[in-house]
Backbone as a ProteinNet text record, in pm:
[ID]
protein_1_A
[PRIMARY]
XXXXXXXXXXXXXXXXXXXXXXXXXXXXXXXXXXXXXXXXXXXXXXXXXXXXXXXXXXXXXXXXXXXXXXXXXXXXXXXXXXXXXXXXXXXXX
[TERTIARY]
9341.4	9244.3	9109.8	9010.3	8872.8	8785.9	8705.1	8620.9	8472.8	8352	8219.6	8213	8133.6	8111.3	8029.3	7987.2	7948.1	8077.9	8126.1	8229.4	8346.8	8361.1	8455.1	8416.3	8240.6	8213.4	8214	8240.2	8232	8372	8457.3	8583.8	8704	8688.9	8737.2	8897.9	8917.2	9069.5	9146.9	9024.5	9116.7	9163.7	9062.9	9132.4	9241.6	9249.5	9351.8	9470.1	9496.8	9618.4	9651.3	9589	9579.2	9692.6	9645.2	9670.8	9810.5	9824	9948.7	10020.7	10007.2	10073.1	10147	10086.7	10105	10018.5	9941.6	9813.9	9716.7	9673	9538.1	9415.6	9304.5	9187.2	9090	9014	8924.6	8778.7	8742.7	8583.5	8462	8369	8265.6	8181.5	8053.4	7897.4	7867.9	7783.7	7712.7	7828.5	7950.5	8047.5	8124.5	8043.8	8122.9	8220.7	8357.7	8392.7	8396.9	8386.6	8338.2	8476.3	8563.7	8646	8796.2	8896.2	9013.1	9069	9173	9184	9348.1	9439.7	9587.7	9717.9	9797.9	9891.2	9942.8	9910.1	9953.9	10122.2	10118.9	10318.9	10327.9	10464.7	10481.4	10587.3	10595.6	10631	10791.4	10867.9	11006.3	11104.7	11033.4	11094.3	10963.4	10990.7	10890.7	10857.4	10961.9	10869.9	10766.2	10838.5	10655.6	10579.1	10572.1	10474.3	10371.6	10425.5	10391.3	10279.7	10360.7	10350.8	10221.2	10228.7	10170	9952.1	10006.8	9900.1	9851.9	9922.9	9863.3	9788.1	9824.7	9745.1	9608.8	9625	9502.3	9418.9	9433.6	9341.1	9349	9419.3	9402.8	9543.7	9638	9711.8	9717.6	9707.9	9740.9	9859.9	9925.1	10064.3	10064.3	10226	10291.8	10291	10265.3	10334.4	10472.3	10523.9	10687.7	10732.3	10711.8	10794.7	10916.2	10987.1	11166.5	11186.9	11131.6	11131.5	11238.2	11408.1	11498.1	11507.3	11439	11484.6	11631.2	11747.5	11858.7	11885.8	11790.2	11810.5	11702.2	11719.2	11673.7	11716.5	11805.6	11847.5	11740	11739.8	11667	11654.2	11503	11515	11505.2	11559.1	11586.3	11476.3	11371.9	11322	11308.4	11347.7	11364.7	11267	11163.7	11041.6	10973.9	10914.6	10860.7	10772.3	10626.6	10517.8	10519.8	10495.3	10527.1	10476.2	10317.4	10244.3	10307.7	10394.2	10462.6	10574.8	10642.3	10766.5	10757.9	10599	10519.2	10519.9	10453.5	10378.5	10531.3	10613.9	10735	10816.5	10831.7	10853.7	10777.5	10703.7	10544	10573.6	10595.2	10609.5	10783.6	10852.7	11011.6	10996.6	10866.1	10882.4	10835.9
6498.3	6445.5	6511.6	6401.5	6486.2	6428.2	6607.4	6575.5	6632.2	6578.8	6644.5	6734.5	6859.4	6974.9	6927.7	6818.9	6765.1	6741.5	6638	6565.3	6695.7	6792.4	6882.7	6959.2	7008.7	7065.6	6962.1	6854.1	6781	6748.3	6720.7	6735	6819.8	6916.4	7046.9	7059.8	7025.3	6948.3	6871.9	6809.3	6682.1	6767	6839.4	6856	7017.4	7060.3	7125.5	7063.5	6964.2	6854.7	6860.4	6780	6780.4	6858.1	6994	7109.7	7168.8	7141.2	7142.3	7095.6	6946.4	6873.2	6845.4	6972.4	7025.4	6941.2	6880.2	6835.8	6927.8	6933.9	7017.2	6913.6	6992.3	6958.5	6979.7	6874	6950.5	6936.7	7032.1	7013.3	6985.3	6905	6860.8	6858.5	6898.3	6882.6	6786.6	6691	6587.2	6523	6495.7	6443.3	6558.3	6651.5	6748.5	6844.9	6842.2	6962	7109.8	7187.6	7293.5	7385.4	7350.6	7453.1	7354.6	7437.3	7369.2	7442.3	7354.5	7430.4	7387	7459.5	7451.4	7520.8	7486.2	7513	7691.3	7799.3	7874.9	7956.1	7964.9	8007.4	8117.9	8126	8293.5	8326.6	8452	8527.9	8515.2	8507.1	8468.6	8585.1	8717	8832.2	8946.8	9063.4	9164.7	9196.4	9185.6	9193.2	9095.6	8961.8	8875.8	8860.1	8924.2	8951.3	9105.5	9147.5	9257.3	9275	9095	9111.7	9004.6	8939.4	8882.1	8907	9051.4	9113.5	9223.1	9241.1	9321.5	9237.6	9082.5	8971.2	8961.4	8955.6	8965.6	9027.8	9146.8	9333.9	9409.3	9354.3	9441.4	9505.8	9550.7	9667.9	9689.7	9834.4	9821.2	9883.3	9816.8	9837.1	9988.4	10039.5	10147.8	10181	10280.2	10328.1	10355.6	10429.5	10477.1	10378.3	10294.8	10171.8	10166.1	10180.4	10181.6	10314.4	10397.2	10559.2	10613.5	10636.6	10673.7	10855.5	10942.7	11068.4	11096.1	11140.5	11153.1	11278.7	11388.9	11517.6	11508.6	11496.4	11489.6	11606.3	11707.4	11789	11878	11986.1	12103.7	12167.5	12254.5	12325.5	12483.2	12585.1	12726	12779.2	12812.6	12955.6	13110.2	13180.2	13306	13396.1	13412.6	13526.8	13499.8	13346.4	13340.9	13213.3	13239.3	13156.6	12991.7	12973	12818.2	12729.9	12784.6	12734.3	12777.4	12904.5	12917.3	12808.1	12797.8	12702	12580	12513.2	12367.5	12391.1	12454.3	12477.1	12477.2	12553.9	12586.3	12390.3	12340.5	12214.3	12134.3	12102.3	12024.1	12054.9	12177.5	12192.5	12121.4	12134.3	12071.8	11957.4	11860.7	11705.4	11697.3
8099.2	8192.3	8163.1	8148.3	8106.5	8239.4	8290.7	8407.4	8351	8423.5	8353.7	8427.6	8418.8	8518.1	8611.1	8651.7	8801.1	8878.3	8854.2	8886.7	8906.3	8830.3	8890.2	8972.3	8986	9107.5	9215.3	9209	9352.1	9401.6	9234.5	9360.6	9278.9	9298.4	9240.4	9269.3	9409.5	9418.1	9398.6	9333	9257	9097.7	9079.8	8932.1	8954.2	9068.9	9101.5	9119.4	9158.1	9184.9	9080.8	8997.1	8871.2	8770	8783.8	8755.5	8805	8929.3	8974.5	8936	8919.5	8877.1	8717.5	8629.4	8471.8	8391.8	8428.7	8358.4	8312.4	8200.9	8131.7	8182.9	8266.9	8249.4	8145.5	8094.5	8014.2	8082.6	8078.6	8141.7	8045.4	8046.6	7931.4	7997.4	7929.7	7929.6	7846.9	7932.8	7805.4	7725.5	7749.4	7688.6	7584.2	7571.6	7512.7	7546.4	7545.5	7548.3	7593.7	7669.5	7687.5	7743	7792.8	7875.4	7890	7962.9	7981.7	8096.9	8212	8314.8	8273.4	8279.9	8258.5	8341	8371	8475.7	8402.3	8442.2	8438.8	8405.7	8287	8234.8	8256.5	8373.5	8406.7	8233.3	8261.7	8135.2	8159	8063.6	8082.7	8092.3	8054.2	8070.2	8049.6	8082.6	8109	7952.2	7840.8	7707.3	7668.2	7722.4	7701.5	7747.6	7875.1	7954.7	7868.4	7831.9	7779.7	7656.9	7564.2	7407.4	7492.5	7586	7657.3	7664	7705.3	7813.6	7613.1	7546.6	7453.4	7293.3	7356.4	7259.9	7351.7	7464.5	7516.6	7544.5	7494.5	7455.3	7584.1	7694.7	7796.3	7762.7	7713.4	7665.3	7477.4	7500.5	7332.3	7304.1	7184.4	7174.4	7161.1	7185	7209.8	7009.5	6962.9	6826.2	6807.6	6914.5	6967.5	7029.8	7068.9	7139	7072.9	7181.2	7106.5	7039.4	7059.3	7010.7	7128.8	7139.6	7251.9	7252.1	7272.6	7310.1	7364.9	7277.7	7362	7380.4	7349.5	7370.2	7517.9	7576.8	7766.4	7813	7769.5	7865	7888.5	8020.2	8063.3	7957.1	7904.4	7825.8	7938	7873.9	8001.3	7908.8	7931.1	7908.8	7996.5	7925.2	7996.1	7966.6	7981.5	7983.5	7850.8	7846.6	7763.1	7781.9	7775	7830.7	7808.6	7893.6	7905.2	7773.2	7753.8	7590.3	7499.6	7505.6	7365.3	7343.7	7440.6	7450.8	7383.2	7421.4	7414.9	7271.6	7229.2	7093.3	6991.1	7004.3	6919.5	6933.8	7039.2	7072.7	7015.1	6996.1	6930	6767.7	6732.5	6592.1	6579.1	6616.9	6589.6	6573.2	6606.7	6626	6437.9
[MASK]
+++++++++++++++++++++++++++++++++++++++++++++++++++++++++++++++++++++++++++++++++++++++++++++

């Protein structure tokens, strides 16, 4: 469905119906082209929502994504400064 940007500022609900209805608007100036209004696709699972949101620059991908730590347990230190602990840990990776 093609509306001019008058005609969609005057009846703006019509091309929401529209829209609802899974129709693409296209909006034109002067017969041209300019924009598109389209029924919104939710994401079918939280990874494409994801791969989703990081095509569109508002996230940037993970480097470690899918990186599983299975050593999780407590580490005990016993009288020995918390930065040394970090630092000796940091070098093991």
């Amino acid at each position: 469905m093609k509306m001019g940007l008058r005609e969609a500022n005057q009846n703006f609900s019509k091309a929401m119906k529209a829209v609802k209805a899974g129709k693409v608007v296209i909006l034109t100036d002067r017969g041209n082209p300019i924009a598109t209004i389209q029924p919104y696709k939710m994401a079918a699972t939280q990874a494409d929502a994801i791969l989703r949101l990081e095509q569109e620059g508002i996230l940037r991908p993970n480097p470690k994504a899918g990186v599983i730590r299975d050593n999780l347990a407590p580490i005990v230190a016993k009288r020995v400064s918390l930065s040394k602990t970090l630092r000796e840990l940091r070098d093991e990776e």
